[in-house]
C-alpha positions in Angstrom: 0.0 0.0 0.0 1.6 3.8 -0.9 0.5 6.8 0.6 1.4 9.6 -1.3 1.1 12.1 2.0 1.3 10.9 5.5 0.5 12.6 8.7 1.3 10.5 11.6 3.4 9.6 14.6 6.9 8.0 15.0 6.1 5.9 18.5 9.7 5.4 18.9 10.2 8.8 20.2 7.1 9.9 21.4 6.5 12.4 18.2 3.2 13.5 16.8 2.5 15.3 13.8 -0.3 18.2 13.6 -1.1 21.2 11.7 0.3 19.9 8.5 -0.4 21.6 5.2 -0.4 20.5 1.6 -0.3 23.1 -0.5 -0.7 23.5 -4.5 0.1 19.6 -4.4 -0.8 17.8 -7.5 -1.5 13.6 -8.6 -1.7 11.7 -11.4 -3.3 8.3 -12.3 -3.4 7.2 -8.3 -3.9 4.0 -7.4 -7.7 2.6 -7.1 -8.7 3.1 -3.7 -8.3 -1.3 -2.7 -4.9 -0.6 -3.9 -3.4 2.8 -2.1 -5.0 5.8 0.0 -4.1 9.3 -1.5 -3.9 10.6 2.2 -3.1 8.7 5.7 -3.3 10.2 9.1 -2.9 8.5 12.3 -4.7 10.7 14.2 -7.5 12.5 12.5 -7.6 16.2 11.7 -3.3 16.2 12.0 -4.0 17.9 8.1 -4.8 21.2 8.4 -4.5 22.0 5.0 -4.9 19.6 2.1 -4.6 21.0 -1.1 -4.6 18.8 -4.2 -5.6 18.4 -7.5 -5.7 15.5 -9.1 -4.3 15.9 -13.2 -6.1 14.7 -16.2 -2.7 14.6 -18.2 0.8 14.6 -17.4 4.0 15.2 -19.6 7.3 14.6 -17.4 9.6 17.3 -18.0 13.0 16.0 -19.3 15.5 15.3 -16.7 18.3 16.8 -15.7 21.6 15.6 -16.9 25.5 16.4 -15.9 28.3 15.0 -17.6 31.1 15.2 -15.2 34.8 13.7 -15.6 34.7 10.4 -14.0 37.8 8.5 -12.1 37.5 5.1 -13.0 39.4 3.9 -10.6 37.9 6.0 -7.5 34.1 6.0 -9.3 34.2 9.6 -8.5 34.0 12.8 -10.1 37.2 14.3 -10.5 36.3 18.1 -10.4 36.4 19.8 -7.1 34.6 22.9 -5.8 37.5 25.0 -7.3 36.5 24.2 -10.6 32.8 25.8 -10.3 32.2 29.5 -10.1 30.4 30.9 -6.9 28.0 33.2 -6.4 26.9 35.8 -2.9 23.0 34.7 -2.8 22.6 37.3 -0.2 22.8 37.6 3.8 25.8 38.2 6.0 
C-alpha cells in the first residue's frame, strides 16, 4: 500500500504530527482506492490544509543531466569545488 502524503506519529520517540499543510500539491493516475490511500493520518484532523488536484494529463519534463569527468578507478567525479564558479545569494 503507498500513501502519497502521510500525517502521523513515530512511537519510537514519542513524536506526533499536527497542523500539517499540503499546498498547491498535485497527482496523477493514483492507485484505485483497494490498492493505495491518497492521504493517511494516524490521528484524524493532524491535516490542516490539504490542497490537491488531481491531473487529467501529465507530460514529465525531461530530466536533468550532468556529464562530469569520471575516475575510473575511484568512481568519483574528478572536479572539485574549485572548478565551479560561486555566487553571494545574499545575507551576512
Amino acid at each position: 500500500m503507498t500513501n502519497l502524503w502521510t500525517a502521523g506519529a513515530n512511537l519510537s520517540v514519542d513524536l506526533y504530527a499536527e497542523d500539517i499543510w499540503v499546498e498547491d500539491s498535485y497527482v496523477y493516475e493514483p492507485c484505485d482506492e483497494s490498492e493505495s490511500r491518497i492521504g493517511w493520518e494516524y490521528n484524524d484532523g493532524s491535516y490542516t490544509n490539504f490542497e490537491v488536484t488531481e491531473l487529467q494529463e501529465f507530460t514529465p519534463r525531461d530530466p536533468p543531466s550532468v556529464d562530469l569527468p569520471w575516475d575510473s578507478e575511484c568512481w568519483r567525479p574528478t572536479y572539485t569545488c574549485a572548478d565551479f564558479w560561486q555566487e553571494h545569494i545574499g545575507g551576512e
